[in-house]
C-alpha positions in Angstrom: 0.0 0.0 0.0 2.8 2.5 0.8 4.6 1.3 -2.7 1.2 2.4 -4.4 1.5 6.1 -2.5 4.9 6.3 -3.3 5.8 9.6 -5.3 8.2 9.6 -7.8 11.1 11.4 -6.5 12.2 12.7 -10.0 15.2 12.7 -12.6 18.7 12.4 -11.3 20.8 15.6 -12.3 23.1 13.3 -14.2 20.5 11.1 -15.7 21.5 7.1 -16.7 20.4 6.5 -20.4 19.9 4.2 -23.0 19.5 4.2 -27.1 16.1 4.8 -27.5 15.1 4.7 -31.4 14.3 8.2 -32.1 11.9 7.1 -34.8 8.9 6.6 -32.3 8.5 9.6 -31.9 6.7 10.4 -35.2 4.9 7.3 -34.3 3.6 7.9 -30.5 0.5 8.7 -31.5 -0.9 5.9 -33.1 -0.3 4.3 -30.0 -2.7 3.3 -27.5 -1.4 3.5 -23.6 -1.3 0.3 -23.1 0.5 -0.7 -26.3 3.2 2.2 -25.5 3.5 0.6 -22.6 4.4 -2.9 -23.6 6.8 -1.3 -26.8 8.5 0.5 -24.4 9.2 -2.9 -22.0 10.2 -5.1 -25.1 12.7 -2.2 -26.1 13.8 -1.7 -22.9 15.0 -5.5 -22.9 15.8 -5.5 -26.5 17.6 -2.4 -27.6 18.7 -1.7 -23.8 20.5 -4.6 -23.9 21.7 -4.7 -27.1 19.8 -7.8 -28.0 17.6 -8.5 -31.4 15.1 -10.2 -29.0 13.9 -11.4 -25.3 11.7 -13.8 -23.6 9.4 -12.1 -21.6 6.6 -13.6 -19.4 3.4 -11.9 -18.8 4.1 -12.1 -15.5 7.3 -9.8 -16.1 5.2 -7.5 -18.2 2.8 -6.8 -15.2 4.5 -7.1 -12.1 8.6 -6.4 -13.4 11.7 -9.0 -12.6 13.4 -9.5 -9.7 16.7 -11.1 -9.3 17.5 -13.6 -6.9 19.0 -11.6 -4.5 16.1 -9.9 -4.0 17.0 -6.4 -5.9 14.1 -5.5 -8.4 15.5 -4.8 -12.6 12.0 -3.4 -13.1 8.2 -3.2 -11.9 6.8 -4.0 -15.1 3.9 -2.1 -16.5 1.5 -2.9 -14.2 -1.1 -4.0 -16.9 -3.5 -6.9 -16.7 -3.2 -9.9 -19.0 -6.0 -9.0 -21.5 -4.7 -5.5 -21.9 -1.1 -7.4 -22.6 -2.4 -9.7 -25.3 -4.0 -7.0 -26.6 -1.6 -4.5 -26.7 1.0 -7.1 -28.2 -1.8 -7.8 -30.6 -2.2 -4.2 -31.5 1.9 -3.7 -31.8 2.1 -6.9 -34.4 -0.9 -5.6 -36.2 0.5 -2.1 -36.8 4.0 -3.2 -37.4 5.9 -2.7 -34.5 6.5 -5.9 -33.1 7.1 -9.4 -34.1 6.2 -12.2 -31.7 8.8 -15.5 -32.1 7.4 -18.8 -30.7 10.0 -20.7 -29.4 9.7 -24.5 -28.4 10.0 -25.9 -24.9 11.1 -29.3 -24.3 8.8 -31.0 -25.5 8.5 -29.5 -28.6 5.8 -27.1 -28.1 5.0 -23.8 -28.7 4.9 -22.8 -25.6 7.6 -20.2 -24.9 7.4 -16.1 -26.9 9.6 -14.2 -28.0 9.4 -10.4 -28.9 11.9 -8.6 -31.4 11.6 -4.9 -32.7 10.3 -5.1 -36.4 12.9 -3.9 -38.3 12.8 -2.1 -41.7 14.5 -4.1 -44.5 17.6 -2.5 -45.9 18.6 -2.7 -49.7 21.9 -4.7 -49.6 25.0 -3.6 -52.2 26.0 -0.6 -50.1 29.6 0.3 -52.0 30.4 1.9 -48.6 30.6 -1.3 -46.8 33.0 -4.0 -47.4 32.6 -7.6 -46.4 34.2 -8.8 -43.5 36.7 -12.2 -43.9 34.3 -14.6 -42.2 37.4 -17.1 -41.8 39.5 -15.4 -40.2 37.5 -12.3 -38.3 40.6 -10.8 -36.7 40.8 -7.0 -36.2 43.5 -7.5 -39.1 40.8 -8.6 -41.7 38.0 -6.3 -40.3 37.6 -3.7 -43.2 35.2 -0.9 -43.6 34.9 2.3 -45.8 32.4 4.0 -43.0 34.0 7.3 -42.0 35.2 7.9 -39.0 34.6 11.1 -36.6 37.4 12.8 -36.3 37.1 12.5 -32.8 36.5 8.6 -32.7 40.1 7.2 -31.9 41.7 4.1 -33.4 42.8 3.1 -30.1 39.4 2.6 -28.9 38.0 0.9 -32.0 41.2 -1.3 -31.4 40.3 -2.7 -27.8 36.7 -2.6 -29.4 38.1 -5.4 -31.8 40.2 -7.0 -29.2 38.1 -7.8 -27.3 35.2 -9.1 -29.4 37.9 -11.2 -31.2 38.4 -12.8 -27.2 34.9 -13.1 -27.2 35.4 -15.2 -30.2 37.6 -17.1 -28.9 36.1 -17.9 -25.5 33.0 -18.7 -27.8 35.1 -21.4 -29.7 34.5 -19.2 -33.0 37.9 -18.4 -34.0 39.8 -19.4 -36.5 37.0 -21.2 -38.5 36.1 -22.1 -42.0 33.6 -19.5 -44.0 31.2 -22.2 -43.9 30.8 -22.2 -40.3 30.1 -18.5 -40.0 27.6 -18.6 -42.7 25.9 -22.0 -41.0 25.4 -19.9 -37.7 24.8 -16.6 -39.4 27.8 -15.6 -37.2 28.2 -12.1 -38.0 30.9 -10.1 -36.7 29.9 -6.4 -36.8 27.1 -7.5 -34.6 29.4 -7.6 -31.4 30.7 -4.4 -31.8 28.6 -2.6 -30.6 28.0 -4.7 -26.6 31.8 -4.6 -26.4 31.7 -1.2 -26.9 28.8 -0.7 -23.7 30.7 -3.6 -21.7 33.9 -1.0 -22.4 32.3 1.9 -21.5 31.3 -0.1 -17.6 34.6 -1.2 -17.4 35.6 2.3 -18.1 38.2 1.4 -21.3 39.9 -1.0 -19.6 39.9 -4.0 -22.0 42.1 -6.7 -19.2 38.8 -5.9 -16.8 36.3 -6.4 -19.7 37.7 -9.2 -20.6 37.7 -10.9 -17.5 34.1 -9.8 -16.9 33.5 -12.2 -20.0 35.7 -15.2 -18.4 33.6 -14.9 -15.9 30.3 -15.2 -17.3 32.0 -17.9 -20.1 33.6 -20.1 -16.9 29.6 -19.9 -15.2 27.6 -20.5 -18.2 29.7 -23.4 -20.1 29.8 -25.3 -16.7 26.4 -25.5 -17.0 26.0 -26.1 -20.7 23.9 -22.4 -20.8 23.9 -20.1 -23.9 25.6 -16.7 -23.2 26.8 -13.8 -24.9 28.6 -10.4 -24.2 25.2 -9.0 -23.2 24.9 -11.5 -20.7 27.6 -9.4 -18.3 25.2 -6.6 -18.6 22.1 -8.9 -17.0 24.7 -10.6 -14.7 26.5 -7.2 -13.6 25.8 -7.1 -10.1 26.4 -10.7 -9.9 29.7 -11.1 -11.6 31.7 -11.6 -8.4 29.7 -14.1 -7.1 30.0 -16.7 -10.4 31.3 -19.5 -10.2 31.5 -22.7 -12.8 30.0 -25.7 -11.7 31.7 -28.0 -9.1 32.6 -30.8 -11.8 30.8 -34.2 -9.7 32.5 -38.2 -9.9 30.7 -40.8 -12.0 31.6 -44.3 -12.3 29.2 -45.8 -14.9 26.9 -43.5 -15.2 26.6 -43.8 -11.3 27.1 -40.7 -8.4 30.0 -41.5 -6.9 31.1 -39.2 -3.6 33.2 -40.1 -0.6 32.4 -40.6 3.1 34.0 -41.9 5.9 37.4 -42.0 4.0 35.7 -44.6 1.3 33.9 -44.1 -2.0 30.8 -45.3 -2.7 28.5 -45.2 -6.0 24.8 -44.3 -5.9 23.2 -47.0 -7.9 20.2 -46.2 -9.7 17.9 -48.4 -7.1 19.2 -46.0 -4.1 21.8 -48.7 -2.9 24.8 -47.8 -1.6 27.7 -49.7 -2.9 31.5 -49.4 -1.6 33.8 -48.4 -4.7 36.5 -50.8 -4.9 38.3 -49.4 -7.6 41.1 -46.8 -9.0 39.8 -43.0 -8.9 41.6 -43.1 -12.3 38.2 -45.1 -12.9 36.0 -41.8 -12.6 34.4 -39.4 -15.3 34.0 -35.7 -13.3 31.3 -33.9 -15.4 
């Protein structure tokens, strides 16, 4: 009840940002509230996290996320589940929004997506040249897009460096042109999160890139997907990551040690003493 009389306290003198597509605003008024509302919340997660797309729950678009340790991202919008469907209904309808369905385990429909329609642009710009897919070091990274005078090389060159690290933590390096193409692996489009994760780490490329160990140490222990936006979602977490505690397995079987013995956890529940090598075990 006190949250509800709450009054906002206003803007902070140095107010945080992020890139909010200055198209809209010749577009604001075709909106409804509601469907303002949700556009703003799927580009919030989208574009303020320099991602093409996000999952998001009804339950996130009314009530907000809150991270485990109990600090809130975000209260949501506080609409109602019709006025969400319908609002997403109304975005799809007048072209702001496309809705992916992604399958759950079981092969079903059952999980959304929602991605910022994006214009189509007419490919065979002379200004751009193609990047070598095989080989996408900063050395073979060529462009004809000018750049600001004030824009140093430095800074696009720990840009590079690091999304080439992020390459190779991602096990993308050094690899054929079919294997780019397969996973429509494009380079350019890590340039721009290593620039944000640069800009937290204020330049300093060693720091961002063990930010990304991090999160690359946490996630592959765990067989998770993760990306250089996934420091951003992770920030205030990134101290407290750890990969997986690797277990023993003998056979398929939990093997753990007690009383100065091993045993193995057979599949029945029985307890049977391990009379064998620890050479013998697979740690996964």
């Amino acid at each position: 009840m006190e949250e509800e009389k709450k009054q906002f306290e206003g803007f902070d003198p140095e107010p945080k940002s992020w890139d909010f597509p200055m198209i809209i605003n010749g577009w604001v008024h075709k909106l409804s509230g509601s469907e303002f509302k949700i556009l703003w919340y799927i580009l919030r997660h989208t574009y303020g996290w320099q991602k093409d797309s996000d999952t998001i729950s009804y339950n996130q678009f009314s009530y907000g996320i809150k991270k485990k340790d109990g600090i809130w991202l975000d209260k949501g919008t506080g609409l109602s589940r019709p006025s969400i469907k319908k609002a997403i209904d109304g975005l799809v309808k007048k072209g702001f929004l496309e809705v992916i369905k992604n399958k759950d385990e079981k092969g079903h429909n059952a999980i959304y997506g929602y991605k910022p329609k994006v214009k189509k642009v007419e490919l065979g710009n002379p200004q751009v040249k193609k990047v070598n897919l095989k080989n996408p070091k900063l050395e073979n990274f060529t462009t004809t897009i000018p750049i600001n005078e004030e824009q140093s090389l430095t800074n696009n060159n720990i840009v590079h460096s690091l999304v080439n690290y992020f390459f190779e933590l991602k096990g993308w390096a050094d690899k054929d042109k079919s294997f780019y193409q397969k996973r429509k692996i494009i380079y350019s489009r890590f340039t721009r999160p290593a620039k944000e994760l640069l800009n937290l780490c204020e330049q300093d490329l060693e720091e961002a890139k063990q930010c990304l160990k991090k999160i690359a140490d946490w996630a592959d222990s765990r067989e998770l997907g993760w990306g250089i936006e996934t420091t951003f979602k992770k920030w205030y977490e990134l101290d407290l990551l750890k990969p997986k505690e690797k277990k023993p397995y003998y056979e398929n079987n939990r093997a753990f040690q007690m009383s100065g013995k091993w045993w193995v956890l057979m599949p029945n529940g029985e307890k049977k003493e391990f009379a064998g090598s620890e050479k013998d075990f697979i740690y996964k």
